[in-house]
N, C-alpha and C positions, 0 to 999 in steps of 0.2 A: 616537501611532502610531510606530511601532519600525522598522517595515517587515516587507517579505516575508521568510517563513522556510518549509524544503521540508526533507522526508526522502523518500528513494529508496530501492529495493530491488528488484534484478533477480532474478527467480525462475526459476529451469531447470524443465521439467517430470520426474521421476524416470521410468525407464523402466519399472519395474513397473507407476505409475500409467498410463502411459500404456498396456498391455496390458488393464488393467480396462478403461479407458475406451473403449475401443475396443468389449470385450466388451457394457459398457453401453451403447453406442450402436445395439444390432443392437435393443434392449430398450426403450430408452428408458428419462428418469426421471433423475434428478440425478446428476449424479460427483460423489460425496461426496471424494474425494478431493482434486479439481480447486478444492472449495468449499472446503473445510480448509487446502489450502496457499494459498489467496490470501486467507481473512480472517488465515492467521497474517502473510502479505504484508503487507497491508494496516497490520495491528498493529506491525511493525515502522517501516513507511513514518511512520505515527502516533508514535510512539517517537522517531526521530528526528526529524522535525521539532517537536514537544516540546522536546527538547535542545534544539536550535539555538537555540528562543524563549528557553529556561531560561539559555543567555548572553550574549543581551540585556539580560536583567533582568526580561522580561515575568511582566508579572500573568496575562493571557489570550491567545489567539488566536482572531479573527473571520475569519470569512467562508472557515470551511475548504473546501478542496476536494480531490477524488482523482480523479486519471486514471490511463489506462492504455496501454501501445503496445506492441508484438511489437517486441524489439529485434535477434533472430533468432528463428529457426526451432528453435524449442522455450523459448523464454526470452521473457519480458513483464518489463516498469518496470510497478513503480507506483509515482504520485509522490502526496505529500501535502503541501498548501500553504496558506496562510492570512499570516493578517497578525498580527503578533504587536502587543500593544499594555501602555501601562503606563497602569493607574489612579490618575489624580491626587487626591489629599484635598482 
């Protein structure tokens, strides 16, 4: 075990999306929008905490995990975390 390793990425909501989503919410049914910028969130969050294992020296990372928090008013974290580890021969 290598220890903990995390990427972060604070997200702003765009204000066009936010006038769709608004529109879709009198309708209901998904904000594709809302979905799109937070798996690319997310993808990033992943991305870096990758890196950070890759200069350890890690082989893998176990026991990933992803949260999320309103850091202000139109902006969310999402973090990505896990434990990075190196396989012995």
């Amino acid at each position: 075990m290598l220890g903990l390793v995390k990427g972060n990425i604070v997200q702003s909501k765009h204000i066009g999306r936010d006038i769709l989503a608004a529109f879709k919410t009198l309708v209901g049914g998904e904000i594709k929008g809302y979905t799109d910028m937070l798996s690319e969130a997310r993808e990033k969050a992943t991305q870096r905490m990758v890196a950070e294992a890759e200069t350890l020296g890690a082989d893998a990372i176990i026991g990933v995990r992803y949260s999320t928090s309103a850091v202000m008013e139109g902006a969310a974290e999402i973090i990505a975390y896990g434990t990075a580890v190196k396989i012995l021969n």
